[in-house]
N, C-alpha and C positions, 0 to 999 in steps of 0.2 A: 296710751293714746293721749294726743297732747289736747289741753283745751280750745285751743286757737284751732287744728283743726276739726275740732266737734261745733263749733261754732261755726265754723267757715261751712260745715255740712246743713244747720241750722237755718244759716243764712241762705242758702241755696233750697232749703226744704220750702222755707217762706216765699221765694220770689217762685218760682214752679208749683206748690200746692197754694198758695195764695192763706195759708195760717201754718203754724206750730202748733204742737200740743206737746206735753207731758210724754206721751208715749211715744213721739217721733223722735223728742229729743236723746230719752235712755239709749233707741240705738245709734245713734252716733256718738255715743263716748265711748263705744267699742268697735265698731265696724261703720266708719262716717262712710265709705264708698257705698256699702250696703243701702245707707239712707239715701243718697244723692238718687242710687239707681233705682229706686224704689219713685222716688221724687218725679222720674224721666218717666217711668211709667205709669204714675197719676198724672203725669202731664199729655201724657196720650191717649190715655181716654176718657179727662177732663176738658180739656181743650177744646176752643169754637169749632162745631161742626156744621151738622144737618140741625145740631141742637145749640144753641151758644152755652157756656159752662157755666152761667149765670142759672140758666134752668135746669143742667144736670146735677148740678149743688140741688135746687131747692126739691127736686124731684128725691135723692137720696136724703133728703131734711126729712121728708113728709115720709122716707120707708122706716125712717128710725123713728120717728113718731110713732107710725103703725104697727111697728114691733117693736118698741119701748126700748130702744137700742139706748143709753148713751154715751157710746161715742159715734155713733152715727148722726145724733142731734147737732155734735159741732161742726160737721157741713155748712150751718147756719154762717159760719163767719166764712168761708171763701164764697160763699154764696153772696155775702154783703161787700164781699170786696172787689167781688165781678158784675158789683151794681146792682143786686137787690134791694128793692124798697120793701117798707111796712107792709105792704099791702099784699105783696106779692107774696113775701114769707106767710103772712096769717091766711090768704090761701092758699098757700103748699101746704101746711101744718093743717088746714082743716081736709085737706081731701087726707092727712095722713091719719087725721083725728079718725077719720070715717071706715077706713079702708084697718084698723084696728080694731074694728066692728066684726069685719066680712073676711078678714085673710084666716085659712085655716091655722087654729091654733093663737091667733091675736088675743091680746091684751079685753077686749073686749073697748067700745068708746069712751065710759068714763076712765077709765087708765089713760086713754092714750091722750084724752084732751089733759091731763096733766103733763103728760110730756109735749105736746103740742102749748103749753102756756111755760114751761121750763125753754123751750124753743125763742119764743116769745123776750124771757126774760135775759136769756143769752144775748138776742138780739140787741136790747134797751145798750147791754153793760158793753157789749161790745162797742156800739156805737159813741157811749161815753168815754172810749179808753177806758175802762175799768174790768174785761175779762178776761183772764187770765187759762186757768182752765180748773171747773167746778169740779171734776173730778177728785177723789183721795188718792194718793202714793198708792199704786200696786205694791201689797207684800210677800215677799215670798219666804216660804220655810224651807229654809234650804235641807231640813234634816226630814222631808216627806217629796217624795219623789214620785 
């Protein structure tokens, strides 16, 4: 696969999911159609509705909060790019803080208000241009199956 089209999938990932990550990228340097169409269908049930996609970002912010997800936490950044403010995020994140508390099998609330303040912190780096993605390289052993 060439680079220019993993990019070109990249680029299309960004303007339909409104961010990148690490993990969207790895599939497109093997199957970039894969990604595009993957892209089309977060675009269809992200997208302005009954709900604008502003609030369904922050709504799946606050369920990775409550189950200590993280990569459900980086919601946070298309969430800011479909014009989420401070405020909005730190109450999506507290009703996730809370609902950590009460979902069976949850985190319990002080776990999740750490992921609910990692939310938080995403938010700051993003808005400075400075987040990339906190995550580590997935590794894989190829020799366990």
């Amino acid at each position: 696969m060439s680079e220019d089209r993993a990019e070109q999938a990249n680029a299309y990932m960004r303007e339909k999911m409104m961010f990148d990550t690490r993990m969207f990228k790895v599939i497109n340097t093997v199957a970039p159609e894969v990604g595009e169409r993957f892209a089309d269908f977060y675009e269809s049930v992200w997208a302005d509705g009954a709900l604008p996609r502003k609030i369904k970002e922050l709504i799946f912010t606050a369920i990775g909060v409550a189950y200590m997800s993280p990569r459900c936490i980086l919601h946070v950044v298309p969430a800011i790019n479909a014009g989420a403010t401070d405020g909005e995020i730190f109450e999506a994140v507290a009703v996730g803080m809370l609902g950590g508390g009460f979902v069976p099998g949850g985190p319990g609330i002080p776990y999740a208000f750490e992921y609910a303040l990692k939310v938080l912190g995403i938010a700051a780096a993003h808005r400075a241009g400075e987040f990339e993605d906190y995550l580590p390289a997935t590794k894989f052993d190829h020799g366990v199956y």
